[in-house]
Predicted model as a PDB file, atoms N, CA, C, CB and O in Angstrom, pLDDT in the B-factor column:
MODEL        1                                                                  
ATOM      1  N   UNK A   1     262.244 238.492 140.703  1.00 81.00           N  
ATOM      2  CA  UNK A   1     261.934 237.798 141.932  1.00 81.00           C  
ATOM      3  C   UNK A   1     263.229 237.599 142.717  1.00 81.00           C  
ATOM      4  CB  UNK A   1     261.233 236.443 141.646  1.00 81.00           C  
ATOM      5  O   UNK A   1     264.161 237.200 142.019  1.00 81.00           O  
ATOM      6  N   UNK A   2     263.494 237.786 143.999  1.00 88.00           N  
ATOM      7  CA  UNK A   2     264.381 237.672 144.922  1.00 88.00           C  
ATOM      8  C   UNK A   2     263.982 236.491 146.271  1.00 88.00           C  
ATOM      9  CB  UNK A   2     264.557 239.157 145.353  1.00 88.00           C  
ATOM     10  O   UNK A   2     262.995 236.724 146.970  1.00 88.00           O  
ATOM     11  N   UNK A   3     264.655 235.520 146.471  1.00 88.00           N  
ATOM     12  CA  UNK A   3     264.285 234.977 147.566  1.00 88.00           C  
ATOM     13  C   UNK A   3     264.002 235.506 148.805  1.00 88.00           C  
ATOM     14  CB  UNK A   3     264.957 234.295 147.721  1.00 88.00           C  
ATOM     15  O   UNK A   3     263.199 234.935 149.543  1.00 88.00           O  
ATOM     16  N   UNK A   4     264.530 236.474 149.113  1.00 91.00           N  
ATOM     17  CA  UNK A   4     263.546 237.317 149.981  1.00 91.00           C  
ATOM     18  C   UNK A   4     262.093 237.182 149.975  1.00 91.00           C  
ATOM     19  CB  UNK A   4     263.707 238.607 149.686  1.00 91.00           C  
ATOM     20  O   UNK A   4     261.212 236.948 150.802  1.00 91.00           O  
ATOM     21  N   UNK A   5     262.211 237.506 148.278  1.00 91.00           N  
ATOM     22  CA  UNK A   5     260.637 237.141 148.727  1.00 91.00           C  
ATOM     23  C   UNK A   5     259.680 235.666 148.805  1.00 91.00           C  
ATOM     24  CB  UNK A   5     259.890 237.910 147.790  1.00 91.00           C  
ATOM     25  O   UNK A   5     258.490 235.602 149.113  1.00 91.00           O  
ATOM     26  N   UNK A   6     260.423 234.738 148.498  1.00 92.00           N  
ATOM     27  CA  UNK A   6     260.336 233.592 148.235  1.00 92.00           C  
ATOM     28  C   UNK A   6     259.612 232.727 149.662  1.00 92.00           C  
ATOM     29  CB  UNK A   6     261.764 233.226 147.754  1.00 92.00           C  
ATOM     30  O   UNK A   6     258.644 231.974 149.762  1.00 92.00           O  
ATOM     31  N   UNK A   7     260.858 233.395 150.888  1.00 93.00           N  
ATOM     32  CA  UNK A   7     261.126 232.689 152.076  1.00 93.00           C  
ATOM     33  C   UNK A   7     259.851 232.800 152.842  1.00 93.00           C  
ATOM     34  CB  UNK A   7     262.359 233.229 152.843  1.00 93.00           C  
ATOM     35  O   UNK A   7     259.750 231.895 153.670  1.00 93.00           O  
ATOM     36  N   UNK A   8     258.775 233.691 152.820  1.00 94.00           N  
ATOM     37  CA  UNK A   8     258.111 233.720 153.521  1.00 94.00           C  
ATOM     38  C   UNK A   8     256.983 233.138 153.166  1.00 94.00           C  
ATOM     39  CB  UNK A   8     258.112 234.651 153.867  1.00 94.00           C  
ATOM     40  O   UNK A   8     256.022 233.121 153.935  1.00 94.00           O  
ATOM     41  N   UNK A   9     256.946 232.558 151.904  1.00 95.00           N  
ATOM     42  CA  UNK A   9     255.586 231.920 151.411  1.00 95.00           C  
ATOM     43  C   UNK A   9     255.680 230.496 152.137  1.00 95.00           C  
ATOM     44  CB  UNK A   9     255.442 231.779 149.573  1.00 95.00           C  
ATOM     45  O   UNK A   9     256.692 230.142 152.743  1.00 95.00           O  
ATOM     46  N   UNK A  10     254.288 229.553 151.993  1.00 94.00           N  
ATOM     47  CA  UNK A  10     254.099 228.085 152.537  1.00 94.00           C  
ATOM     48  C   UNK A  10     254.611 227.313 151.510  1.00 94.00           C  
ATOM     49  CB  UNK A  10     252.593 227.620 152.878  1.00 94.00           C  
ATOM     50  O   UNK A  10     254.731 227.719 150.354  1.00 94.00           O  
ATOM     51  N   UNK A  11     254.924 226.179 151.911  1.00 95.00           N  
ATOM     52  CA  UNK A  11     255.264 224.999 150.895  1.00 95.00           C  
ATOM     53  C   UNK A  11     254.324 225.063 149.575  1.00 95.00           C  
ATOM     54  CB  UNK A  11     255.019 223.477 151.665  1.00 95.00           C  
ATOM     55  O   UNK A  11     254.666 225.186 148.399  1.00 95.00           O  
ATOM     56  N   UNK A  12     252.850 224.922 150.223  1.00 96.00           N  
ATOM     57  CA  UNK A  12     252.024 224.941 149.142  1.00 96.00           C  
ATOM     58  C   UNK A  12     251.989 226.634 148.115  1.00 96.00           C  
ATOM     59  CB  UNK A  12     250.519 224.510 149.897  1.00 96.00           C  
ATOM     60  O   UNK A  12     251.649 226.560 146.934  1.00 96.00           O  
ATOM     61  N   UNK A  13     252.256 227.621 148.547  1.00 96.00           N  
ATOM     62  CA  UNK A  13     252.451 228.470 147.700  1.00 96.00           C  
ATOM     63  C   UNK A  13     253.589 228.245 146.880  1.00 96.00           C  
ATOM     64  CB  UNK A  13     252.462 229.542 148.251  1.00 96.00           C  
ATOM     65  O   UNK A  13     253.459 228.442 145.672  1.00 96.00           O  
ATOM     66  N   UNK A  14     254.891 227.794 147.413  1.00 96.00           N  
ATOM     67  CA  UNK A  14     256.209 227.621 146.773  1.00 96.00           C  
ATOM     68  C   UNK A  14     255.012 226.669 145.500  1.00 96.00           C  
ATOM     69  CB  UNK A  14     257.831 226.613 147.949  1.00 96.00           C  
ATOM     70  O   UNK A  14     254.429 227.299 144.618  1.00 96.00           O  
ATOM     71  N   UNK A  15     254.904 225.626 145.615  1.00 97.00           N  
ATOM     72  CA  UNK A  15     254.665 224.635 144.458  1.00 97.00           C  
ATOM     73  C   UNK A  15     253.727 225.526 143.614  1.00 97.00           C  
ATOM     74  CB  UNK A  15     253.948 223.076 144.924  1.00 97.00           C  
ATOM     75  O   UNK A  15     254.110 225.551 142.444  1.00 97.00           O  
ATOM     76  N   UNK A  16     252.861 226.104 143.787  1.00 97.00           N  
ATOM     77  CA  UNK A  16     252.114 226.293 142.405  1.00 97.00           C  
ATOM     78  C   UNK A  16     252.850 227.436 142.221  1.00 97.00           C  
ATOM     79  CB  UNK A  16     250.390 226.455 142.298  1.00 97.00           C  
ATOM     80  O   UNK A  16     252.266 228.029 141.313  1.00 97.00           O  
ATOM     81  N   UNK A  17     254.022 228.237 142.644  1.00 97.00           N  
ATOM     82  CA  UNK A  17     255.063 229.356 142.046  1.00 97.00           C  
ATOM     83  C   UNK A  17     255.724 228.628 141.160  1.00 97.00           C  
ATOM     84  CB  UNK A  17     256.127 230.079 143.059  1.00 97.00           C  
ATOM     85  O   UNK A  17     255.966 229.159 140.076  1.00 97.00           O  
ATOM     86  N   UNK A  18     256.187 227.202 141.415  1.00 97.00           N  
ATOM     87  CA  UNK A  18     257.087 226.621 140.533  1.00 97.00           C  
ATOM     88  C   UNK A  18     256.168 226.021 139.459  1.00 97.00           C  
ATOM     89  CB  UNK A  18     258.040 225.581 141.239  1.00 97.00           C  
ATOM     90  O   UNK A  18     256.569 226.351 138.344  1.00 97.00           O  
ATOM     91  N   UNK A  19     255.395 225.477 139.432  1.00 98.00           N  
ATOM     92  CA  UNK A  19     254.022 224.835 138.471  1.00 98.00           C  
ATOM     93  C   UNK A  19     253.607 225.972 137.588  1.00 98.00           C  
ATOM     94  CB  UNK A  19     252.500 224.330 139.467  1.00 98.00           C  
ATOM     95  O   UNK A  19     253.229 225.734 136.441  1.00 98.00           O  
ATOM     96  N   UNK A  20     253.647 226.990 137.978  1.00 98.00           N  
ATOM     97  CA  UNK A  20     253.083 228.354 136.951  1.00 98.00           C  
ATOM     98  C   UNK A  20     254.335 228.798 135.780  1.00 98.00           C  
ATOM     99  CB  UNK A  20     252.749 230.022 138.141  1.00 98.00           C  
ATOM    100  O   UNK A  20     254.330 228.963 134.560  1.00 98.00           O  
ATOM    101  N   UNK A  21     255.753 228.922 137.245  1.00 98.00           N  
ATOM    102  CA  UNK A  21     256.948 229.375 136.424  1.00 98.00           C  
ATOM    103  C   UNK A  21     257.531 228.084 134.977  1.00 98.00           C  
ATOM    104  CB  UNK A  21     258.311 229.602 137.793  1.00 98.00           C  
ATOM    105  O   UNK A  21     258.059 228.396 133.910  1.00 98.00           O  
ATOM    106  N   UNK A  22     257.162 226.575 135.507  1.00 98.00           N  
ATOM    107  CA  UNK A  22     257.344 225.749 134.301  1.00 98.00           C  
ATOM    108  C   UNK A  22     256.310 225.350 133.403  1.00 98.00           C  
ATOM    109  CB  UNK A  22     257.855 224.675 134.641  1.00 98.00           C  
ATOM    110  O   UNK A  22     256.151 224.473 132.554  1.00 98.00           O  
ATOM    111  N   UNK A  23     255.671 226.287 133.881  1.00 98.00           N  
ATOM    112  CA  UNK A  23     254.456 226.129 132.220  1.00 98.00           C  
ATOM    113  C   UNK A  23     255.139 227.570 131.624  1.00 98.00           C  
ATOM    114  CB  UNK A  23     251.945 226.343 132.555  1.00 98.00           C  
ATOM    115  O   UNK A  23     255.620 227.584 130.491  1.00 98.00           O  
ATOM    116  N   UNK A  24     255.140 228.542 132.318  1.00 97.00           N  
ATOM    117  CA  UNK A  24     255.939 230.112 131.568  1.00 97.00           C  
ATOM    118  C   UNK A  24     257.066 229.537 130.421  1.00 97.00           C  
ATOM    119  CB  UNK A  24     257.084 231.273 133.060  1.00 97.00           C  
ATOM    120  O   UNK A  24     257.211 229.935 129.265  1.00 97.00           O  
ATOM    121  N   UNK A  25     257.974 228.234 131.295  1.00 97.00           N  
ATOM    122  CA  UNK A  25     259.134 228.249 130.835  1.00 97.00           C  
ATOM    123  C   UNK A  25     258.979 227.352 129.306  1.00 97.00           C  
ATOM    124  CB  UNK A  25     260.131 227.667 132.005  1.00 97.00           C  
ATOM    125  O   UNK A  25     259.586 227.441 128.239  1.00 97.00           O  
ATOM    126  N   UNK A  26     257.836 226.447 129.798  1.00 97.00           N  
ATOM    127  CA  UNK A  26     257.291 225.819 128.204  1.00 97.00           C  
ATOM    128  C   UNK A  26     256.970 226.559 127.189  1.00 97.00           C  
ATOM    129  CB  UNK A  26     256.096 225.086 128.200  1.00 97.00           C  
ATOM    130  O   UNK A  26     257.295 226.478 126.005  1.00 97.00           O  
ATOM    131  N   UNK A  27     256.011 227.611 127.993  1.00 97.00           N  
ATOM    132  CA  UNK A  27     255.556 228.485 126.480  1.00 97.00           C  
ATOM    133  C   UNK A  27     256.321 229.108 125.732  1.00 97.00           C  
ATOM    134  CB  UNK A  27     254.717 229.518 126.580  1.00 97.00           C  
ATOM    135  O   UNK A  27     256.229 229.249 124.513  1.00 97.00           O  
ATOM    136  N   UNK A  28     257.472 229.685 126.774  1.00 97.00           N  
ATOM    137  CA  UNK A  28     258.567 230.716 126.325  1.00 97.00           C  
ATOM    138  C   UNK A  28     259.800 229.544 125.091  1.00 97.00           C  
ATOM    139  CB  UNK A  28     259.570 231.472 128.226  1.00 97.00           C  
ATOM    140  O   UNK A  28     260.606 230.012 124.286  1.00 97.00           O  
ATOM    141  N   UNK A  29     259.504 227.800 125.388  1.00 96.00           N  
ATOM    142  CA  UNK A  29     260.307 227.354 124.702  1.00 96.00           C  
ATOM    143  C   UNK A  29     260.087 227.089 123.436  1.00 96.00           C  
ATOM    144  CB  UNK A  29     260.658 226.563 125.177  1.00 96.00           C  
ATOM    145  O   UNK A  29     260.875 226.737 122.559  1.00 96.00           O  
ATOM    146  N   UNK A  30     258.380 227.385 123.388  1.00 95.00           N  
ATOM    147  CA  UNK A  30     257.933 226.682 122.362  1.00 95.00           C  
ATOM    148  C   UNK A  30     258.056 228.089 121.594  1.00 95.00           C  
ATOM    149  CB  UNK A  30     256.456 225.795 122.511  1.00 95.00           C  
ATOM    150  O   UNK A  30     258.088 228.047 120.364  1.00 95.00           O  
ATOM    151  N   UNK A  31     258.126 229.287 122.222  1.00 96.00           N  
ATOM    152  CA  UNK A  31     258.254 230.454 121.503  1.00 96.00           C  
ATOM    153  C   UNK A  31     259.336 230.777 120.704  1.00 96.00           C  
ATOM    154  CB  UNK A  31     258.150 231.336 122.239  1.00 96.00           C  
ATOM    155  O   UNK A  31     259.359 231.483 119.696  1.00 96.00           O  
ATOM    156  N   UNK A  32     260.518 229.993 121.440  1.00 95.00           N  
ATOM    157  CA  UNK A  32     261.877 230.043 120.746  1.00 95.00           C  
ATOM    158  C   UNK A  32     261.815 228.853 119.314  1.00 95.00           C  
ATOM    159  CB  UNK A  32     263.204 229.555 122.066  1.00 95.00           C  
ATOM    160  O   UNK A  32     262.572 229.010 118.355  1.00 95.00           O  
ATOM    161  N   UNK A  33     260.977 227.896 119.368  1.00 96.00           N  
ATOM    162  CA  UNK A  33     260.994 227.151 118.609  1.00 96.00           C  
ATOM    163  C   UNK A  33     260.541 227.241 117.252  1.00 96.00           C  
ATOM    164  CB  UNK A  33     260.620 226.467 119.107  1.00 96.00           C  
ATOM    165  O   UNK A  33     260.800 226.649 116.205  1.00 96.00           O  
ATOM    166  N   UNK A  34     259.712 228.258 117.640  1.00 96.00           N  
ATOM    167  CA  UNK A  34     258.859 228.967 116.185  1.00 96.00           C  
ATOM    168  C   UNK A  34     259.327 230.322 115.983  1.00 96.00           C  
ATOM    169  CB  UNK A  34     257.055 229.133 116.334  1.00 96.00           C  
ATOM    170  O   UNK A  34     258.833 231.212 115.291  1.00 96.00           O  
ATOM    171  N   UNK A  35     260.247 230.325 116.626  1.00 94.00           N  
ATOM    172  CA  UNK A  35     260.936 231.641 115.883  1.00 94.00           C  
ATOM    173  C   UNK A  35     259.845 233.318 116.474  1.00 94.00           C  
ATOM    174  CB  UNK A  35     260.738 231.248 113.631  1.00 94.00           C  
ATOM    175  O   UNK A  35     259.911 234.439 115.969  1.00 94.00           O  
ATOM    176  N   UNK A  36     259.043 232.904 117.542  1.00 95.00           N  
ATOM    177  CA  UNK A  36     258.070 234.139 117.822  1.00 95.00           C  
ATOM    178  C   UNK A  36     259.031 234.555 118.816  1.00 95.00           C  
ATOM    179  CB  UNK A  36     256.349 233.895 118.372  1.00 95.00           C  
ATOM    180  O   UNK A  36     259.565 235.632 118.550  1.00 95.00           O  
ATOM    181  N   UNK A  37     259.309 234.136 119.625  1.00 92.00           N  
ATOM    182  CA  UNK A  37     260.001 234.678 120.929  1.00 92.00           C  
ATOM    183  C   UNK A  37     260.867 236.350 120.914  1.00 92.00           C  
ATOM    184  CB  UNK A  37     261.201 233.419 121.277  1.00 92.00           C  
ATOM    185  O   UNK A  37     261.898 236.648 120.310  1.00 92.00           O  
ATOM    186  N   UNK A  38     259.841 237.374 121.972  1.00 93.00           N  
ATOM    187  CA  UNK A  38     260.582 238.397 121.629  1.00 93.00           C  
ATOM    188  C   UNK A  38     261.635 238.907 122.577  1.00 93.00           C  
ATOM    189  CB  UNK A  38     259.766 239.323 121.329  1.00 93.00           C  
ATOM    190  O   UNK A  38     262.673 239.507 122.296  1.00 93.00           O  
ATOM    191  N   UNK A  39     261.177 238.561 123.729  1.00 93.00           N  
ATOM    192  CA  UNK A  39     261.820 238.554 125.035  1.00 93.00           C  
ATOM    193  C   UNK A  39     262.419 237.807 125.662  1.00 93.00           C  
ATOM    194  CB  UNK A  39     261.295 238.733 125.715  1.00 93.00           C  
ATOM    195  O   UNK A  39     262.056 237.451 126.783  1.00 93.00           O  
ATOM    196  N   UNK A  40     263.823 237.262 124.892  1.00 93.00           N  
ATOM    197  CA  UNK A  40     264.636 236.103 125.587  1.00 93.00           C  
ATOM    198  C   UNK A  40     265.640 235.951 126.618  1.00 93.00           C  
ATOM    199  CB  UNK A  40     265.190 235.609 124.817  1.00 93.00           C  
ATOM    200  O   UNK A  40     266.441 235.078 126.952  1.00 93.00           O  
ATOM    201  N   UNK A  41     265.342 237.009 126.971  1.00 96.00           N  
ATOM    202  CA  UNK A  41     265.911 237.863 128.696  1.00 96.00           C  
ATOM    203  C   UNK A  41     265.119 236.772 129.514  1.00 96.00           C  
ATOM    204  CB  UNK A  41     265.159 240.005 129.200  1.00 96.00           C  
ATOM    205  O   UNK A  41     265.546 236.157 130.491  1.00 96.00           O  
ATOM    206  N   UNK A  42     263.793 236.646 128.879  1.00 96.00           N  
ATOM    207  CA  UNK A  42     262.858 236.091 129.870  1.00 96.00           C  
ATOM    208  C   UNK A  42     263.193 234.767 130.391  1.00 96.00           C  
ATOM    209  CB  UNK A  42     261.550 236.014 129.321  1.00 96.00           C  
ATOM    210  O   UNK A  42     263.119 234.366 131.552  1.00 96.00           O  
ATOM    211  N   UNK A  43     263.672 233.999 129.059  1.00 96.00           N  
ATOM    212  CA  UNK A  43     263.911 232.456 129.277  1.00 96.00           C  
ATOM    213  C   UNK A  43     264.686 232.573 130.551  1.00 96.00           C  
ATOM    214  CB  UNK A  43     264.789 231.596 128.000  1.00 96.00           C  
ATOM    215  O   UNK A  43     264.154 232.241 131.611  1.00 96.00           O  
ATOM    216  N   UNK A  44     265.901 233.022 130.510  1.00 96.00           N  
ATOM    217  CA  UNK A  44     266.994 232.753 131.514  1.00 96.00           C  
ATOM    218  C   UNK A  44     266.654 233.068 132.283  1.00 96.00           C  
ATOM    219  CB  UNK A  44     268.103 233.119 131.521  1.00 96.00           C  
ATOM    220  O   UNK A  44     266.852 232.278 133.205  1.00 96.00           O  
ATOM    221  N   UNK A  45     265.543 234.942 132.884  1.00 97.00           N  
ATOM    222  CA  UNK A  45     265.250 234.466 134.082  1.00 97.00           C  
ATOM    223  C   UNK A  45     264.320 234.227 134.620  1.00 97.00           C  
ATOM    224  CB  UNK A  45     265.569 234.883 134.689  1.00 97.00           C  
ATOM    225  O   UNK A  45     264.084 234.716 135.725  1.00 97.00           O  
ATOM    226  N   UNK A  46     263.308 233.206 133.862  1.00 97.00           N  
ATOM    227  CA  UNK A  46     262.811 232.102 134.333  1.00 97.00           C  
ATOM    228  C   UNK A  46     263.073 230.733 135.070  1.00 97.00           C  
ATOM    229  CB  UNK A  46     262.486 231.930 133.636  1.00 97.00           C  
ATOM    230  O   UNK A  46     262.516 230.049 135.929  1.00 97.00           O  
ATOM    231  N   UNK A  47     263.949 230.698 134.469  1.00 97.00           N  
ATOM    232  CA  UNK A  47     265.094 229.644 134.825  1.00 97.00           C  
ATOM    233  C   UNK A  47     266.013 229.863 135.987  1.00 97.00           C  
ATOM    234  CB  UNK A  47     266.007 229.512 133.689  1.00 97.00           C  
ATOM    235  O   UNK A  47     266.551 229.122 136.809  1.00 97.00           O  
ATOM    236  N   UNK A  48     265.997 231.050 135.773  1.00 97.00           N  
ATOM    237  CA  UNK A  48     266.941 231.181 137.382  1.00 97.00           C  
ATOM    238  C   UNK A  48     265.831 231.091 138.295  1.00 97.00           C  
ATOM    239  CB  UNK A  48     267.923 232.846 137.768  1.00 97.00           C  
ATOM    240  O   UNK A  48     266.051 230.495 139.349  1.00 97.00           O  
ATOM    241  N   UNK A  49     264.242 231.746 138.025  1.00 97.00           N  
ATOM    242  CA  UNK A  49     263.692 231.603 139.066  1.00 97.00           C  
ATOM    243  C   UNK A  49     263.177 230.323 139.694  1.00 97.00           C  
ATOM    244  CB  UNK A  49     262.934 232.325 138.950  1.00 97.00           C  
ATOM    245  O   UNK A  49     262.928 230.209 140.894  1.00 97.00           O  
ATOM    246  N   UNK A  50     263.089 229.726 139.124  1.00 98.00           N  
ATOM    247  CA  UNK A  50     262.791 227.891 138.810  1.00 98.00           C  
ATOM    248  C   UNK A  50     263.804 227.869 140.307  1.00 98.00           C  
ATOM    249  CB  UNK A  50     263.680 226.786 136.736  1.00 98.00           C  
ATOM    250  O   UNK A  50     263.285 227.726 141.414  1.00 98.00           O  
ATOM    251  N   UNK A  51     265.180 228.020 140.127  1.00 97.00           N  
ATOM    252  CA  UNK A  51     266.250 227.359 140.176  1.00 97.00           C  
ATOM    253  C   UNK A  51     265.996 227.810 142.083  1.00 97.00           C  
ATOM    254  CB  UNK A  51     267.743 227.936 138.990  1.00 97.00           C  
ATOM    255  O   UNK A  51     266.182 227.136 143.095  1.00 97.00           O  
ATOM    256  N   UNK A  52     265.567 229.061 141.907  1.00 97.00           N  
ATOM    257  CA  UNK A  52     265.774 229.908 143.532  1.00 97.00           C  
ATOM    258  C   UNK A  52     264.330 229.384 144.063  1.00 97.00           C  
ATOM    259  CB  UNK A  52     265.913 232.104 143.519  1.00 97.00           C  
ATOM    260  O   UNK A  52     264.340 229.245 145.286  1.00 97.00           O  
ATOM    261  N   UNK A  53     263.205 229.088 143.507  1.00 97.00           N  
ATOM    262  CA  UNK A  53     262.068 228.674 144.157  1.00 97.00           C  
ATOM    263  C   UNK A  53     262.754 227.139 144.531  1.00 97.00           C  
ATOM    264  CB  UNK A  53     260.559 228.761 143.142  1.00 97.00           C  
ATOM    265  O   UNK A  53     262.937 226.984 145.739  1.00 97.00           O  
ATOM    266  N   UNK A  54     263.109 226.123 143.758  1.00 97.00           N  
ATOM    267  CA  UNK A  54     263.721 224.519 144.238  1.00 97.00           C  
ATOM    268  C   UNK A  54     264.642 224.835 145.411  1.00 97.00           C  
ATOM    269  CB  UNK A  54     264.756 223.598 142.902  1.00 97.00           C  
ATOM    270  O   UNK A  54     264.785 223.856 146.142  1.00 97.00           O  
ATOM    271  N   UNK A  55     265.355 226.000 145.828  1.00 96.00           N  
ATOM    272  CA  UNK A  55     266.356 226.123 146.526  1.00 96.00           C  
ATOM    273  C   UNK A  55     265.683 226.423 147.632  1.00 96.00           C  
ATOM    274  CB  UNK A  55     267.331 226.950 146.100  1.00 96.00           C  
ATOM    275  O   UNK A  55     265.963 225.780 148.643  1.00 96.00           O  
ATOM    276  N   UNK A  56     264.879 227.229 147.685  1.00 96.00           N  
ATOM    277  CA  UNK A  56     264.191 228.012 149.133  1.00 96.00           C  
ATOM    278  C   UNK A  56     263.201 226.390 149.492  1.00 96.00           C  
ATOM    279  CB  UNK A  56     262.802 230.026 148.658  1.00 96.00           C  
ATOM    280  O   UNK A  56     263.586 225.880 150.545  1.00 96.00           O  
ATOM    281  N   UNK A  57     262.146 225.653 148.838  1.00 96.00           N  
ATOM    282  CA  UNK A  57     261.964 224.211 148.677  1.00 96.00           C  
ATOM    283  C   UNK A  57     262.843 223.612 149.587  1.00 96.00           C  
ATOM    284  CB  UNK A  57     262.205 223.702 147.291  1.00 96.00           C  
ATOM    285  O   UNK A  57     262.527 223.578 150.776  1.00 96.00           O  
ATOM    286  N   UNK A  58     263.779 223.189 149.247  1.00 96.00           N  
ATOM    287  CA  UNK A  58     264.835 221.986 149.548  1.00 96.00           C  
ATOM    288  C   UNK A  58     265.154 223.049 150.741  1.00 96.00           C  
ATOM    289  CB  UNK A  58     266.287 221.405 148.196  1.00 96.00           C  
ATOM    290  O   UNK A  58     264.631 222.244 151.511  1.00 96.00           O  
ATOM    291  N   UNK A  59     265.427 223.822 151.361  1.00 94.00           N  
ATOM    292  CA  UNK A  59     266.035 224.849 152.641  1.00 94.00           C  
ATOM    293  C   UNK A  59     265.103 224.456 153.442  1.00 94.00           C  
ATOM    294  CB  UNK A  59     266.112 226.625 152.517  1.00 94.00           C  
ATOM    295  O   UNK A  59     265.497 223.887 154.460  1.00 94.00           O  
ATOM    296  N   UNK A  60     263.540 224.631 153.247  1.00 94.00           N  
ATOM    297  CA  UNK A  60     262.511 224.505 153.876  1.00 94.00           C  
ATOM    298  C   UNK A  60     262.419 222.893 154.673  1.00 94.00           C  
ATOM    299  CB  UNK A  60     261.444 224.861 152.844  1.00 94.00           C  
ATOM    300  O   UNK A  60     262.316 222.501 155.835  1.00 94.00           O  
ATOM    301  N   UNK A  61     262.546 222.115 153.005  1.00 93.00           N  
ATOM    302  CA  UNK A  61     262.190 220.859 153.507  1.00 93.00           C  
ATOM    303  C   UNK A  61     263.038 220.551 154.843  1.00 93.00           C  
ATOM    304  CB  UNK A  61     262.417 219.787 152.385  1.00 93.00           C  
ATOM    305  O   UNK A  61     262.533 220.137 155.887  1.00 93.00           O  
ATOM    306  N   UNK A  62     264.655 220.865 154.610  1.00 94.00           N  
ATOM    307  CA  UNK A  62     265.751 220.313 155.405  1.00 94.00           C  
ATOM    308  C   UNK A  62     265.573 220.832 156.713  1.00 94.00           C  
ATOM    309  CB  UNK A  62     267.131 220.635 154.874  1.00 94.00           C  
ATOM    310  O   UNK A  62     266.082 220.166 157.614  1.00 94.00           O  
ATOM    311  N   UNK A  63     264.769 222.211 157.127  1.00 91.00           N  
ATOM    312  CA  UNK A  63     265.043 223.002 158.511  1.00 91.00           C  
ATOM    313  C   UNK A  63     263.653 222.180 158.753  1.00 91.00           C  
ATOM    314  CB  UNK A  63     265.176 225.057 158.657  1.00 91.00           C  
ATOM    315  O   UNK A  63     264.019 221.704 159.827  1.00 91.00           O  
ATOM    316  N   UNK A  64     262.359 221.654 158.586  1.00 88.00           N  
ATOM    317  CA  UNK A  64     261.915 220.677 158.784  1.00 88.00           C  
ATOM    318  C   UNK A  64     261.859 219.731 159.195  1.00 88.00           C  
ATOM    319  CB  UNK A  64     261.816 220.535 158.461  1.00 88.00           C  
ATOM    320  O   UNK A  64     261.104 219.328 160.080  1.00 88.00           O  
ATOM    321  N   UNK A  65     263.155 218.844 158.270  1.00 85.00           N  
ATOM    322  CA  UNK A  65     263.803 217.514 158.784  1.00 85.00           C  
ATOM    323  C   UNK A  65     264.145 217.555 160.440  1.00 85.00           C  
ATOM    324  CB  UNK A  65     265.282 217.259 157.901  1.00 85.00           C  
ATOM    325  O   UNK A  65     263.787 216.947 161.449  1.00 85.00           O  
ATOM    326  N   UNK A  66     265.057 218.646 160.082  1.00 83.00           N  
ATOM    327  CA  UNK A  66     265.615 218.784 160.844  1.00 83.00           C  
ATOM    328  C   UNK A  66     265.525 219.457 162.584  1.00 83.00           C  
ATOM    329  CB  UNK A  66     266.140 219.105 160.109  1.00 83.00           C  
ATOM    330  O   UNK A  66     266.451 219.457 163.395  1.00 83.00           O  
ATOM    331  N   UNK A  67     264.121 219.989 162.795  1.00 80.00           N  
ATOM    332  CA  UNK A  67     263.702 220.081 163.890  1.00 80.00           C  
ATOM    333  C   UNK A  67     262.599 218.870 164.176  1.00 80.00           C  
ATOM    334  CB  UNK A  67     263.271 221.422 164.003  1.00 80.00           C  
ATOM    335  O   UNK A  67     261.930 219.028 165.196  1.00 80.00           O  
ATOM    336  N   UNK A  68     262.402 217.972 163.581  1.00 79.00           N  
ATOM    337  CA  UNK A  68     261.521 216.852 163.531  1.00 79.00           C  
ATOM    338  C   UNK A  68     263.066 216.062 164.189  1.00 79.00           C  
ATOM    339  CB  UNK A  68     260.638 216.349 161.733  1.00 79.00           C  
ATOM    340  O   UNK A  68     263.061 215.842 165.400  1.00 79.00           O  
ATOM    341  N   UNK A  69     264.102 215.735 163.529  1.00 72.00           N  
ATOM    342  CA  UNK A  69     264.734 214.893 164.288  1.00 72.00           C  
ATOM    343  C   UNK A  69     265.695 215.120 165.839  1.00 72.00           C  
ATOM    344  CB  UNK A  69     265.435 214.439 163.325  1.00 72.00           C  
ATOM    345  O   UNK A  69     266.405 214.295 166.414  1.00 72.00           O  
ATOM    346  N   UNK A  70     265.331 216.824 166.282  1.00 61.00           N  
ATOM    347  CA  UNK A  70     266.513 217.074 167.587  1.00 61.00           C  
ATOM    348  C   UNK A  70     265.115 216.741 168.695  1.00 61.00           C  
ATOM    349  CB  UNK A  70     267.526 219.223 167.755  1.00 61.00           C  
ATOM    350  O   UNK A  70     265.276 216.761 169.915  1.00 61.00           O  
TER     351      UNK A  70                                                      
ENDMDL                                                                          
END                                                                             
């Protein structure tokens, strides 16, 4: 996933991208926990994607704010 592609979705798509990606990131932990986990490439970039969906989020919210207050 690339924020590219991120930027053009609605608020409400951003949230259930991030709601889907931290249940992924649960299962994938509980996978490490029991020793099943085969693909641990995945954890991290899950986690990065987490990290770039909160970022494009918080960009959104602020260019928001911010034509609400000029």
């Amino acid at each position: 996933m690339h924020a590219g592609d991120l930027r053009p979705k609605s608020m409400d798509q951003l949230s259930e991208q991030l709601e889907e990606l931290k249940k992924e990131q649960f299962n994938l932990r509980f996978q490490a926990a029991s020793g099943q986990l085969e693909n641990t490439v995945r954890a991290r970039e899950v986690r990065r994607d987490i990290a770039r969906v909160k970022t494009i989020v918080n960009e959104k919210r602020r260019a928001s704010g911010a034509a609400k207050g000029s």
